[in-house]
C-alpha positions in Angstrom: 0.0 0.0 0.0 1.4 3.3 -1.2 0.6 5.9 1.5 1.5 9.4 -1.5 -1.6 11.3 -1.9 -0.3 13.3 -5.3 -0.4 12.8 -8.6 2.6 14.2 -10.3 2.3 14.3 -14.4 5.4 14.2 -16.4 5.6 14.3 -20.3 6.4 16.3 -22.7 5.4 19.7 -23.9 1.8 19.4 -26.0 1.1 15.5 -23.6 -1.8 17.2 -21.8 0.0 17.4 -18.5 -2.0 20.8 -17.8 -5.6 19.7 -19.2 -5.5 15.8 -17.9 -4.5 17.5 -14.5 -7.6 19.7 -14.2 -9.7 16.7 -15.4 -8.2 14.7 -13.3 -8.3 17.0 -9.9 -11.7 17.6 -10.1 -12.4 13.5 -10.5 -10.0 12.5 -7.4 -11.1 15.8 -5.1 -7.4 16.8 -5.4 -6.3 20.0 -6.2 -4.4 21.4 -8.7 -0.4 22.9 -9.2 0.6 24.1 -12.4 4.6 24.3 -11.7 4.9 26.0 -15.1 2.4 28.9 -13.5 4.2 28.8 -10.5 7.2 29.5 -12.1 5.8 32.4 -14.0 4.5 33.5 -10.6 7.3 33.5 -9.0 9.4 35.2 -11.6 7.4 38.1 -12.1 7.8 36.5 -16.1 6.6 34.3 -18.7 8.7 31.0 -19.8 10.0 32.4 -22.8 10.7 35.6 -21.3 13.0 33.3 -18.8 14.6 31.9 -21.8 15.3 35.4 -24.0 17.4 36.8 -21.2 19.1 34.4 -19.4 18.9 30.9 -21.7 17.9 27.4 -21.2 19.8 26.2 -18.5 19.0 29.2 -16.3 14.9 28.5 -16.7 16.2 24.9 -15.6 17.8 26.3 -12.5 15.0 28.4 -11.4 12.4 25.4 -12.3 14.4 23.2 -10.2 14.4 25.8 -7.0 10.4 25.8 -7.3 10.0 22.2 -7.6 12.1 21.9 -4.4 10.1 24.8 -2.8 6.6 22.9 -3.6 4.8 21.3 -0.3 1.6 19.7 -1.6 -0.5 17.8 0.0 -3.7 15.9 -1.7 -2.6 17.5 -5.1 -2.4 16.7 -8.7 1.0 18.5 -10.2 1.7 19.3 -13.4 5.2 19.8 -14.4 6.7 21.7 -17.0 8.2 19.4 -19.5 11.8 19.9 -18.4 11.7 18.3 -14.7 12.8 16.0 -15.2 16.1 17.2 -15.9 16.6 17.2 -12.0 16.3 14.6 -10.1 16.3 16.3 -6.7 13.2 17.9 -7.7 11.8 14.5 -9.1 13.1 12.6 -5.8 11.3 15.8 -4.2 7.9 15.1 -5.8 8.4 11.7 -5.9 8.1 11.5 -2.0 4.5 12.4 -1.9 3.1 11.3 -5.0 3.4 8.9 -7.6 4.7 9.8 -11.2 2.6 9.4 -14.2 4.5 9.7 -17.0 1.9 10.8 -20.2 3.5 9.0 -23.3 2.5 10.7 -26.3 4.0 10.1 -30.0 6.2 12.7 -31.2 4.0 13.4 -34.4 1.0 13.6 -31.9 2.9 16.4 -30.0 3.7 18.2 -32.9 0.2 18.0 -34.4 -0.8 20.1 -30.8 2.3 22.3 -31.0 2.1 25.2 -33.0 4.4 27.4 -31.2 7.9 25.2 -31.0 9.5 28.4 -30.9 8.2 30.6 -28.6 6.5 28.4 -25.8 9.3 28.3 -23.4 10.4 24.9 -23.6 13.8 24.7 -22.2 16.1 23.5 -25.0 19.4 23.6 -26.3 19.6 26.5 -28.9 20.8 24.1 -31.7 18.2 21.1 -30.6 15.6 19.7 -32.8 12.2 18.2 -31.5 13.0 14.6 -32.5 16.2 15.2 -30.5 15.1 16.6 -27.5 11.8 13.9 -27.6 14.3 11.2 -27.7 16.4 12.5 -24.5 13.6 13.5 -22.7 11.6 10.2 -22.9 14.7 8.1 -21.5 14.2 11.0 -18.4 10.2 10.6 -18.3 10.5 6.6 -18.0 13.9 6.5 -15.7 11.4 9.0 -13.2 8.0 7.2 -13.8 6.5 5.2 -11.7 3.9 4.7 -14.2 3.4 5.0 -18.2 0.2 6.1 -20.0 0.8 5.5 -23.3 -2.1 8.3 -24.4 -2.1 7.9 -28.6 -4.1 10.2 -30.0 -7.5 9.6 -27.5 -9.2 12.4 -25.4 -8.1 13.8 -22.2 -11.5 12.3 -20.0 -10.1 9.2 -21.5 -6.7 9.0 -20.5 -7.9 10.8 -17.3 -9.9 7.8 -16.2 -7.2 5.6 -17.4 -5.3 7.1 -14.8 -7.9 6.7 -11.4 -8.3 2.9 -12.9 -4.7 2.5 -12.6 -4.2 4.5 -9.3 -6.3 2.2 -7.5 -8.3 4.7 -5.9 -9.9 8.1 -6.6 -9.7 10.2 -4.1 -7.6 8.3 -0.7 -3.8 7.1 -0.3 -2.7 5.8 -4.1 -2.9 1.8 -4.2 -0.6 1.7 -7.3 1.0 -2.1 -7.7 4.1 -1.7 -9.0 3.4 -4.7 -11.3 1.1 -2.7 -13.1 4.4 -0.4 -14.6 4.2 -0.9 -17.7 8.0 0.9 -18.8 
């Protein structure tokens, strides 16, 4: 029996992290953390606005120091796409909630991405999408504790494929670690 009470959603930008999290807050009587708003918040900036002045590895910092700062309690957390680069803040979130990892197909992603650009996705100047979806996905399954594979269905869908493979919708997470399927 797993006593964590949070749902922390990793995946990558465009996976649904911040719509499946909403859905899924209101179905498990959870709340909801956006740690890409609470970065904003904190900042006084947008993402991109991070990136512009002071480059990727500097929104990485920062995202790392708010991860680490989080405290939630009975919450579902959606991370920006780039947590997973730290695994202090991972091991952070980790020790109140389990990590559902939203596996989308890179075509998918970029079928829901029209802003590659400009969205504040914390990337290496010179890196394409297929290369920073390859690197990231090794990250996402190392720090999951559970895969969705999501293709291209709806977010109530994956949502309730989520609470069926939680165990429970709105108490302590029953998840068997048998059911990881990565």
């Amino acid at each position: 029996m797993d006593n964590r009470t949070n749902v922390v959603l990793i995946g990558m930008p465009g996976a649904g992290k911040s719509t499946v999290g909403v859905l899924l807050a209101k179905e498990t009587a959870r709340g909801f953390v956006d740690t890409d708003l609470a970065i904003q918040e904190v900042e006084g900036r947008t993402l991109q606005d991070i990136l512009d002045a002071e480059g990727y590895l500097a929104l990485r910092a920062i995202e790392e120091r708010v991860l680490l700062a989080l405290r939630p309690e009975h919450q579902v957390v959606a991370t920006g796409g780039s947590a997973v680069y730290s695994a202090p803040a991972m091991d952070h979130l980790r020790a109140s909630g389990v990590v559902v990892y939203l596996d989308v197909a890179p075509d998918v992603l970029l079928g829901r991405i029209h802003n590659f650009g400009t969205r504040g996705i914390a990337r290496r100047p010179d890196q394409s999408w297929n290369d920073l979806f390859a690197e990231r996905t090794a990250l996402y399954r190392r720090h999951a504790d559970l895969v969705i594979p999501c293709g291209e269905e709806g977010h109530e869908a994956v949502c309730a494929r989520i609470i069926d493979a939680l165990g429970s919708p709105t108490g302590p997470i029953r998840l068997d670690k048998r059911e990881k399927p990565c």
